[in-house]
C-alpha positions in Angstrom: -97.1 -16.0 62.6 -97.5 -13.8 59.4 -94.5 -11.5 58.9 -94.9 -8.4 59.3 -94.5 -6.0 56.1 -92.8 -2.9 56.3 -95.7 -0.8 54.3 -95.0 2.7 52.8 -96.8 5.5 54.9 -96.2 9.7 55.6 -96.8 11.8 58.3 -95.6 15.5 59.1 -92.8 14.4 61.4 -91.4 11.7 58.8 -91.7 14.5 56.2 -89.5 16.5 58.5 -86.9 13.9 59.1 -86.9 13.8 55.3 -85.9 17.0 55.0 -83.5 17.7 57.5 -80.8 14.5 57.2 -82.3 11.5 54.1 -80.5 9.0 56.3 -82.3 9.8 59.5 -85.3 8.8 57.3 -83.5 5.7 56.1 -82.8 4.7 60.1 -86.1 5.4 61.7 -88.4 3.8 58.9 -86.1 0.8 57.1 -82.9 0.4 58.9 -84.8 0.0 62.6 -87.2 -2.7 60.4 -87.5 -6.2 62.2 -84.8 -4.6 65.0 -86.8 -6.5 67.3 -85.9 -9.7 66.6 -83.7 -12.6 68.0 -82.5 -12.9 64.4 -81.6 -9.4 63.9 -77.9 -7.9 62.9 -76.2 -5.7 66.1 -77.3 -2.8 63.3 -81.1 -3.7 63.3 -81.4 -3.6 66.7 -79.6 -0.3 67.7 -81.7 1.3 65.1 -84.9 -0.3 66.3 -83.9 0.9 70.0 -83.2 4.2 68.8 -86.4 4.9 67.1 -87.6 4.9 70.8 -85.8 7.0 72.1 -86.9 10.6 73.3 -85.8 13.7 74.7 -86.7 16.8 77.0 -89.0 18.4 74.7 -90.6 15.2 73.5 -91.5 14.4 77.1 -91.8 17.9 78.6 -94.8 17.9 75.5 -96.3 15.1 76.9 -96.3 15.6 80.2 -98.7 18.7 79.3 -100.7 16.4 77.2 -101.7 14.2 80.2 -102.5 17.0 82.6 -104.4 18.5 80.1 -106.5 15.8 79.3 -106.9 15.2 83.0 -108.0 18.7 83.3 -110.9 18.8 81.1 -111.8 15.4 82.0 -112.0 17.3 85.5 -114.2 19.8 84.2 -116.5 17.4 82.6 -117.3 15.9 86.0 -118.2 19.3 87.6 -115.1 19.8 89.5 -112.3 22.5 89.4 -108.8 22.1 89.3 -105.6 24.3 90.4 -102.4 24.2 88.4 -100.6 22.7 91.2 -103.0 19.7 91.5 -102.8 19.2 87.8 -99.2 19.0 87.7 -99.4 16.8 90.8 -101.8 14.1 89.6 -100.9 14.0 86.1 -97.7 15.3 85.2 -95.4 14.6 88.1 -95.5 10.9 88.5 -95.1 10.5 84.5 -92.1 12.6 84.6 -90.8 10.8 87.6 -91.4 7.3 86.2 -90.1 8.2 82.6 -86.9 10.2 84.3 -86.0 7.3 86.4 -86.8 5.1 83.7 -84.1 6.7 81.2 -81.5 7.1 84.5 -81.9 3.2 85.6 -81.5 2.0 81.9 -84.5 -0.3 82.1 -85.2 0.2 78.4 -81.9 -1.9 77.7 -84.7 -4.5 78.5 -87.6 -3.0 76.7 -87.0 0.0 74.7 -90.3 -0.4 73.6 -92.3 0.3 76.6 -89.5 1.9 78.8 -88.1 5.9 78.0 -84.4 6.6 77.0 -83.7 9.8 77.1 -81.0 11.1 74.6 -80.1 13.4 77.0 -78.7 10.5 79.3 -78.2 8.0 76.4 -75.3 10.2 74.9 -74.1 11.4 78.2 -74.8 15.3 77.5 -75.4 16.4 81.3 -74.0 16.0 84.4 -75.8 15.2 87.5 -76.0 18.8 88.5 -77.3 20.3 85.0 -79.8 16.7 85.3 -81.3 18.6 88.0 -81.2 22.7 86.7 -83.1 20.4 83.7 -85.8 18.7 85.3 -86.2 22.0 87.5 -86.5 24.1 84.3 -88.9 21.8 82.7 -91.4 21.8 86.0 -91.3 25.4 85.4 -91.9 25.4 81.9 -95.4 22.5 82.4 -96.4 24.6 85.5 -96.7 27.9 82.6 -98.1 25.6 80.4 -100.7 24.3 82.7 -101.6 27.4 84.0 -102.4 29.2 80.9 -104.2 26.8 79.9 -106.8 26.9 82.8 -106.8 30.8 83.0 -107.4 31.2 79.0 -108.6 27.8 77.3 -109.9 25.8 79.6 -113.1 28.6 80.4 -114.1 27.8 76.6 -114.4 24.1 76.4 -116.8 24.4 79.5 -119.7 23.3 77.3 -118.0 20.2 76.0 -119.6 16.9 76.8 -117.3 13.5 76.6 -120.1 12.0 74.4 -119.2 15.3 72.4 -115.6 14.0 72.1 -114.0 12.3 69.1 -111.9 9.2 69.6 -108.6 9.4 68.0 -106.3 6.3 68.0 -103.1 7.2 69.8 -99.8 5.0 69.5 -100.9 3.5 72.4 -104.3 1.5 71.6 -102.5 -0.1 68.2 -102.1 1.8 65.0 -102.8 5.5 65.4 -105.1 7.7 63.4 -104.9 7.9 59.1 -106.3 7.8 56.4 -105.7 7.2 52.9 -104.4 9.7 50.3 -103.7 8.0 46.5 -103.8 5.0 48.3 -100.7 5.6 50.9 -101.3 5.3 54.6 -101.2 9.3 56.2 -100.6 9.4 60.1 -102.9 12.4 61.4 -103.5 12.2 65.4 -104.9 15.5 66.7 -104.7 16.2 70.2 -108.6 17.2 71.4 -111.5 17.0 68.8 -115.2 17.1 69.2 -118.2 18.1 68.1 -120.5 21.5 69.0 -123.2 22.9 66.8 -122.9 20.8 63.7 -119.5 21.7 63.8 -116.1 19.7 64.3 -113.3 21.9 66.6 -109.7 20.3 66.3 -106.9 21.6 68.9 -103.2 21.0 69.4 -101.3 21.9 72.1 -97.9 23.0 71.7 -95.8 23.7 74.6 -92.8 25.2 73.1 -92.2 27.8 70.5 -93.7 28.8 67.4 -93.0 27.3 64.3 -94.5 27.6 60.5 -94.2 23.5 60.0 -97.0 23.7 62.6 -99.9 25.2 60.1 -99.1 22.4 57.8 -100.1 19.9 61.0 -102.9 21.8 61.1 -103.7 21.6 57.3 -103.2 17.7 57.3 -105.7 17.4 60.4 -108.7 19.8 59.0 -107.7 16.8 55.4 -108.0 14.1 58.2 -111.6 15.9 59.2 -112.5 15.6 55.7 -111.8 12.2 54.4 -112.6 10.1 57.9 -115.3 12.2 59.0 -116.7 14.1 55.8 -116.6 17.4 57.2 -117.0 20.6 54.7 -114.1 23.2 55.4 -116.8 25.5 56.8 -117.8 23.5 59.3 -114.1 22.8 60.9 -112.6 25.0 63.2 -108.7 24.5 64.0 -107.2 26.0 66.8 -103.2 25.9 67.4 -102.7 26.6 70.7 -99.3 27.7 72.2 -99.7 27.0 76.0 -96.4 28.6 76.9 -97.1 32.0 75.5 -100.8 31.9 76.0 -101.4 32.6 72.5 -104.2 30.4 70.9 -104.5 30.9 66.5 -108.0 29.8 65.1 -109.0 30.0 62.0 -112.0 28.5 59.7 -110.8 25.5 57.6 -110.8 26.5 53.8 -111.1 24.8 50.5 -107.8 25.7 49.9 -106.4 24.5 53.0 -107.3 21.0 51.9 -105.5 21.7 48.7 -102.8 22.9 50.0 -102.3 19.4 52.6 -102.9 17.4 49.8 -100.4 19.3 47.8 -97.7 18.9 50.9 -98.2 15.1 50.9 -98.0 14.7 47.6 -95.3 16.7 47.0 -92.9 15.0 50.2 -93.9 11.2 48.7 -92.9 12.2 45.3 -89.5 12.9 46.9 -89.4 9.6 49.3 -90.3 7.8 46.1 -87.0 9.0 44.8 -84.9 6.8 47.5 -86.7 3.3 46.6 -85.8 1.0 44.4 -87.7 2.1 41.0 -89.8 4.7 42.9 -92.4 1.6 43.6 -94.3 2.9 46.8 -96.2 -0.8 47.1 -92.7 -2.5 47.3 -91.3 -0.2 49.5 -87.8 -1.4 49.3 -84.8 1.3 50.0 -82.3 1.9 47.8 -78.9 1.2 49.9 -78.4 3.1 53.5 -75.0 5.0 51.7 -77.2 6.9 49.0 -79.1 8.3 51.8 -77.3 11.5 52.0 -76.2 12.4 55.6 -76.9 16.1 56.2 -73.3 16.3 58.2 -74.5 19.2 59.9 -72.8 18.6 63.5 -75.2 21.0 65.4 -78.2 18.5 64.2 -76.1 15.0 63.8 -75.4 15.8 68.0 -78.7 16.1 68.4 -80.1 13.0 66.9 -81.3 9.5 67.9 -79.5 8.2 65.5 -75.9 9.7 66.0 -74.5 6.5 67.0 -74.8 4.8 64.2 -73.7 7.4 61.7 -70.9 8.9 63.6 -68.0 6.0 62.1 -69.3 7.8 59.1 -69.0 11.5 59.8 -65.4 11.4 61.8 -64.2 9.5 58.6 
């Protein structure tokens, strides 16, 4: 069997990892790499198994995602749907399997395909606050959900699934890129399609506001550019912020596609910086110690990859 290769590639979130802590870039993208085999150091592996690991948010996110999709695909079939039936057919039994999942510790045996919650993983809650959390993050899909019916849902009424673009998701394989100066770009919208000559990209956030989120949007109206050769003009991006109700469109611009291009190649110039002589196609890492740690404690706690680096910090 070939072996695999460990290519170079960017995406908002690795970008952001960047930023915050170097060495929780160094963990997720090269210290994790070939973690998954028999042959691999005690260090490999716990990286590689940490790289799958979520939390709340993460899940709480996609738990809307599903019910969402399932609600439009409702829609498209000519029949309504109530909040409560959304949560119920969609969201519900992925919580449940994921929660008892993380609890049971089934991805000791396949962190790959089973959740781990960091939540549980590092012991943060008890049994009682386990339960004030999953009650508070009903809550919180159940807003989500119903805002969405009452103020988005009304305006995709006219959307066809032939109108639909595919998007690869992790799931099916490798997920949605494309190619900027030759390096691989991760871009995987939530809902696209196609109305009037025109390309419509949304994203569902179901937490709070935050500016990194209008550079997702930048790198997805580039995506709807270079994949699908869309002019600016004719690419409408809509942010949507189910919790508050609060949807922000706007027409894709020239300089909106500057300006991603000018993110990616701004955030590569600085990963370039931590390989050995800046060479993007060999994509070898300098050594994990000049990675600097942020040693910020309020994010280090909060991180997959605590574990590994906490010999480090209480030295």
């Amino acid at each position: 069997m070939t072996e695999l290769k460990n290519n170079f590639s960017w995406s908002i979130s690795a970008r952001d990892d960047f930023n915050e802590c170097r060495r929780r870039r160094y963990w997720a993208k090269y210290g994790m790499w070939n973690g998954w085999n028999a042959s691999a150091s005690p260090v490999q592996r716990a990286a590689y198994r940490l790289t799958k690991m979520e939390n709340r948010f993460s899940l709480l996110g996609q738990a809307v995602e599903l019910a969402v999709r399932w609600l439009i695909a409702r829609q498209q079939s000519g029949q309504s749907a109530l909040m409560e039936e959304a949560y119920a057919e969609a969201a519900r039994p992925f919580l449940n399997r994921r929660w008892q999942e993380s609890l049971s510790g089934k991805w000791k045996e396949n962190p790959k395909k089973c959740c781990c919650l960091h939540e549980h993983y590092y012991q943060e809650i008890s049994k009682e606050r386990g339960k004030e959390m999953a009650a508070e993050m009903t809550a919180q899909i159940k807003l989500c959900l119903a805002n969405f019916i009452s103020k988005i849902l009304p305006g995709l009424a006219e959307v066809k699934k032939e109108q639909e673009i595919f998007i690869n998701t992790a799931d099916m394989g490798d997920p949605e890129s494309f190619l900027l100066d030759e390096v691989k770009v991760y871009a995987i919208p939530d809902y696209a399609y196609l109305r009037e000559g025109k390309m419509h990209i949304h994203d569902w956030k179901s937490g709070k506001t935050r500016p990194e989120h209008k550079d997702q949007m930048a790198i997805y109206g580039l995506w709807s550019a270079l994949t699908h050769k869309f002019a600016p003009e004719k690419v409408g991006i809509h942010l949507e912020y189910l919790a508050a109700g609060v949807t922000e469109s706007s027409q894709l611009t020239g300089e909106n596609l500057e300006q991603a291009q000018g993110i990616i190649r701004e955030s590569v110039s600085e990963m370039a910086e931590y390989l050995a002589d800046g060479d993007l196609k060999r994509n070898e890492p300098l050594p994990k110690d000049d990675w600097e740690m942020c040693a910020d404690m309020n994010v280090c706690r909060k991180c997959n990859f605590y574990e590994l680096c906490k010999p480090e910090l209480e030295g």
